[in-house]
C-alpha positions as CSV (number, residue, x, y, z in Angstrom):
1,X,25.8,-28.8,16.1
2,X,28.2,-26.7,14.2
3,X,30.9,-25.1,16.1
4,X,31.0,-22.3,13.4
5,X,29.4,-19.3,11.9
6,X,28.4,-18.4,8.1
7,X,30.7,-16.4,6.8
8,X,31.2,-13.9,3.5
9,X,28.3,-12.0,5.1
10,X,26.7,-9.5,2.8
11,X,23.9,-6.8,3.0
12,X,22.7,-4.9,0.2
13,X,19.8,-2.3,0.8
14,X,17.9,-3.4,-3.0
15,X,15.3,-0.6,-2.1
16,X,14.4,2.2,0.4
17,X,12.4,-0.9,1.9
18,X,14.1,-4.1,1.0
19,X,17.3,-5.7,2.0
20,X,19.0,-9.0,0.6
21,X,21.4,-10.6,3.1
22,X,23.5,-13.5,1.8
23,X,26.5,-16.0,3.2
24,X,28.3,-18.8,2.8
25,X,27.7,-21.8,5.1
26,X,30.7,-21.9,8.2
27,X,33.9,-24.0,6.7
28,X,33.8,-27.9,6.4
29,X,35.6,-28.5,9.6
30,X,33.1,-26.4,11.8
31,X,29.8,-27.6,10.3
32,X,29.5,-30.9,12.3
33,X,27.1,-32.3,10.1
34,X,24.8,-31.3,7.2
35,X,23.7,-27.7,7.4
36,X,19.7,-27.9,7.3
37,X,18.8,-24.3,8.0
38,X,19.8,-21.2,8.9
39,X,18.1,-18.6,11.4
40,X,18.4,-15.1,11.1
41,X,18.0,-12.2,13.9
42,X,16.8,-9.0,12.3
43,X,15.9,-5.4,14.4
44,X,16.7,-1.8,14.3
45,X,18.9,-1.4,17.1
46,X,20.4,-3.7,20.0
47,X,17.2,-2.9,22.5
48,X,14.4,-3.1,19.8
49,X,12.3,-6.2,18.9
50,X,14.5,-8.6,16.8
51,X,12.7,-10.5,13.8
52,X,13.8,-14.2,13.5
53,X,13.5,-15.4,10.3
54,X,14.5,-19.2,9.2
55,X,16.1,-20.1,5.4
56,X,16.9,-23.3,3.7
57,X,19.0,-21.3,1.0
58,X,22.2,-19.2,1.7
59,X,20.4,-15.6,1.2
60,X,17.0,-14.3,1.9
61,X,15.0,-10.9,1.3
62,X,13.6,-8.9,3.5
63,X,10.5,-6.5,2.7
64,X,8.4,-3.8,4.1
65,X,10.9,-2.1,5.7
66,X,11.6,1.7,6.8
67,X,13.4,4.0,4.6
68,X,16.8,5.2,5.6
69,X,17.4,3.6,8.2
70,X,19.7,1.2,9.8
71,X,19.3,-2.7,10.5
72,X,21.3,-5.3,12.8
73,X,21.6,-8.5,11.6
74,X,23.4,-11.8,12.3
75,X,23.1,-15.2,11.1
76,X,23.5,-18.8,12.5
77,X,23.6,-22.6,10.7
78,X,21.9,-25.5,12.3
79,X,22.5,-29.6,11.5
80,X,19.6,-31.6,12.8
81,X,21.6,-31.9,16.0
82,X,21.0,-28.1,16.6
83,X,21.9,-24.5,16.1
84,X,25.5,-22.9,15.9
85,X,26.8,-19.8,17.4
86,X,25.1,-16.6,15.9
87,X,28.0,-14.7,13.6
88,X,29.0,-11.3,15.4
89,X,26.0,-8.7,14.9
90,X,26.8,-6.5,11.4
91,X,24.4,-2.9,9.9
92,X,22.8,-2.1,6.8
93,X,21.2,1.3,6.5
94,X,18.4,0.9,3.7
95,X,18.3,3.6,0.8
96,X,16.7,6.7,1.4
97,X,13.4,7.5,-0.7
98,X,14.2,8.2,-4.5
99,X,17.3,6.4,-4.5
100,X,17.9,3.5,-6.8
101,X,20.4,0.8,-5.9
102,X,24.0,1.3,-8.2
103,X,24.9,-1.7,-9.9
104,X,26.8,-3.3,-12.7
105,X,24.4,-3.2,-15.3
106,X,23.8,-0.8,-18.0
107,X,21.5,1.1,-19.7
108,X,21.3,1.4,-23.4
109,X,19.4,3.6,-25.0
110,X,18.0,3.7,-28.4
111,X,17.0,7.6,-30.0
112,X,14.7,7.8,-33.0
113,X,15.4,10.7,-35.3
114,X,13.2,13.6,-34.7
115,X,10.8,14.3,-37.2
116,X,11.0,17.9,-39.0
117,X,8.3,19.9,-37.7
118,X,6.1,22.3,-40.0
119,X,6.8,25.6,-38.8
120,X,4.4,28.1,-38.3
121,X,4.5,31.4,-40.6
């Protein structure tokens, strides 16, 4: 069982409805074993229903939810001996409606000439 928790925890809200969370498994010493999952705790606040979700990969989407608003998360690795302690609960607020995501990618643009118009006498 590891004695760990993931770490490098990220959250990025990739939509007003979507969020990726990804992590690196806990360090070498504190895995006790080969990693074989990870589970996932997921709500709105500290009282609401909590989503558990289960991954085999080090990130994972999650979809349908509400607009602008914030999300508790935190994340735990299991061996086939057991589950880990869960890493300390961390937010994401998702984007407000009409928002885009900012990221390092650019847009190029390419402008044909406009074509002279026939005026009108």
């Amino acid at each position: 069982v590891p004695s760990g928790v993931p770490r490098n925890i990220t959250a990025n809200s990739t939509s007003p409805y979507d969020v990726m969370l990804s992590w690196q498994p806990p360090l070498p010493e504190e895995r006790n074993g080969v990693i074989v999952d990870y589970t996932i705790l997921f709500g709105q606040s500290p009282d609401s229903e909590r989503r558990t979700l289960s991954s085999q990969d080090t990130s994972v989407s999650l979809h349908s939810l509400a607009s602008r608003t914030t999300y508790r998360y935190s994340i735990a690795a299991g061996t086939s001996a057991g589950m880990g302690p869960f890493s300390d609960f961390q937010q994401v607020t998702t984007l407000e409606e009409g928002n885009m995501q900012r990221t390092n990618q650019s847009l190029v643009s390419h402008w044909l000439p406009i074509s002279p118009c026939n005026s009108m006498n």
